[in-house]
N, C-alpha and C positions, 0 to 999 in steps of 0.2 A: 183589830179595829172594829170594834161595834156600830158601824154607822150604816144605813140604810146606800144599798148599793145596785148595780144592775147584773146580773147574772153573765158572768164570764165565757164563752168559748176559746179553747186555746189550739194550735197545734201541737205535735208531740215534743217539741225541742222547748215548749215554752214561750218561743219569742215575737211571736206573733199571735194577738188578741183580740179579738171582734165582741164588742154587745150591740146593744141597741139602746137609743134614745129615747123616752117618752114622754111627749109633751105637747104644749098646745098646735106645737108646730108640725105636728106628727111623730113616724117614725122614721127615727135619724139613724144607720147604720152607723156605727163608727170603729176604727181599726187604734189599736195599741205596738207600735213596733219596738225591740231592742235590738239594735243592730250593733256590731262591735267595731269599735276604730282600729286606729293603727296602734293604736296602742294595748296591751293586753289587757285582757279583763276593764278595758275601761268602753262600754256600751253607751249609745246616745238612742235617748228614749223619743220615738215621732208617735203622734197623737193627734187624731182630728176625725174627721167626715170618712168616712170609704167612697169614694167616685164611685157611682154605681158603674159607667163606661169600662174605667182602667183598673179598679178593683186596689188603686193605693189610696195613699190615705192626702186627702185634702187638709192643710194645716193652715188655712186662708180664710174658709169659709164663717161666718159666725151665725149657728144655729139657733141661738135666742129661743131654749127651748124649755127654759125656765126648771133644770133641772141641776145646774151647776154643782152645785153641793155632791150629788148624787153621782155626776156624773167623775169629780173629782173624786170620791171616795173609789170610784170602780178602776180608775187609772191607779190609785193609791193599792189597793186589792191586787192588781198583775205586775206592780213592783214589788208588794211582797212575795206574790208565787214565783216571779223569776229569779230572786235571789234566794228562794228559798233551795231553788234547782241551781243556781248560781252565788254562794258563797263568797265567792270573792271578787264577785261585781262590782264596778264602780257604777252609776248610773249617773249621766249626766240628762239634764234637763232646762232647754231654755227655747222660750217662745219665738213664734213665728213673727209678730212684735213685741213692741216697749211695754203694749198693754196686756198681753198673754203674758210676758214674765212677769210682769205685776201680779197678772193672777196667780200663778205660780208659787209668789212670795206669798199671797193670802191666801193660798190653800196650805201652804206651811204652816202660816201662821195658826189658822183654825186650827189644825189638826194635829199642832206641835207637840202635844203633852202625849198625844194617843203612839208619834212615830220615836219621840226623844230616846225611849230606851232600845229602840228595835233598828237605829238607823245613825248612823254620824251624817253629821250634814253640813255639808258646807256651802257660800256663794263666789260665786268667781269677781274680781272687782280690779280691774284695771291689769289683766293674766293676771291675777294672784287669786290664791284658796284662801279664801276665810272663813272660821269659825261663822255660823247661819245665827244672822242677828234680825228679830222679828221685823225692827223698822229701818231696814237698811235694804236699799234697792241695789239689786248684783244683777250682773248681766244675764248669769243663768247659775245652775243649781245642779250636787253632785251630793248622791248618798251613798252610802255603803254600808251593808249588814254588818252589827254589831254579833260576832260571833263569841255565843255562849257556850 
């Protein structure tokens, strides 16, 4: 994905991700985590602010730092490196509101042609997986590397 992005930190396992944010609002720390459920290979991806105090990740706050795009191509960027260490990842993904998975579905949207061959994607829609349909709002969102 050729899109303008912020420069990644990872630890060694991968699943934990820190950049920065830069924008009128300053600088935003922010944290990427994959953590694994109970169930195998299936990982739920948290996403937001780093609490400067607690050192986790704030998924409440809205940073209004006018770098969206950018800052969703960078989360898009440590999905790929994690599956890249993780093959058979499932990754699930859904906001801390109604309006963060809206964003969600329009950062799919945007970026749908760039992920379509590198990712299966589905939405979840009343417990069910569905095939990822661009104007259909899902509760939350599950990809999986398309292994070549």
């Amino acid at each position: 994905m050729k899109r303008p992005k912020y420069t990644l930190k990872a630890e060694r396992e991968l699943t934990i991700f820190e950049f920065v944010s830069e924008g009128p609002n300053g600088i935003i720390p922010k944290l990427i985590e994959f953590t694994e459920s109970n169930l195998k290979n299936f990982y739920n991806l948290a996403f937001g602010d780093k609490d400067e105090k607690t050192g986790k990740i704030n998924d409440k706050v809205i940073s209004n730092n006018n770098d969206t795009d950018k800052v969703l191509a960078t989360v898009a960027s440590a999905v790929l490196a994690f599956t890249d260490r993780y093959p058979e990842a499932w990754v699930y993904a859904t906001g801390s509101t109604n309006s963060r998975t809206r964003l969600y579905r329009m950062g799919i949207n945007k970026y749908f042609e760039d992920v379509e061959n590198e990712f299966f994607i589905f939405g979840e829609s009343d417990d069910k997986w569905l095939p990822f349909e661009k104007e259909k709002d899902f509760e939350g969102y599950v990809v999986k590397r398309k292994i070549k």
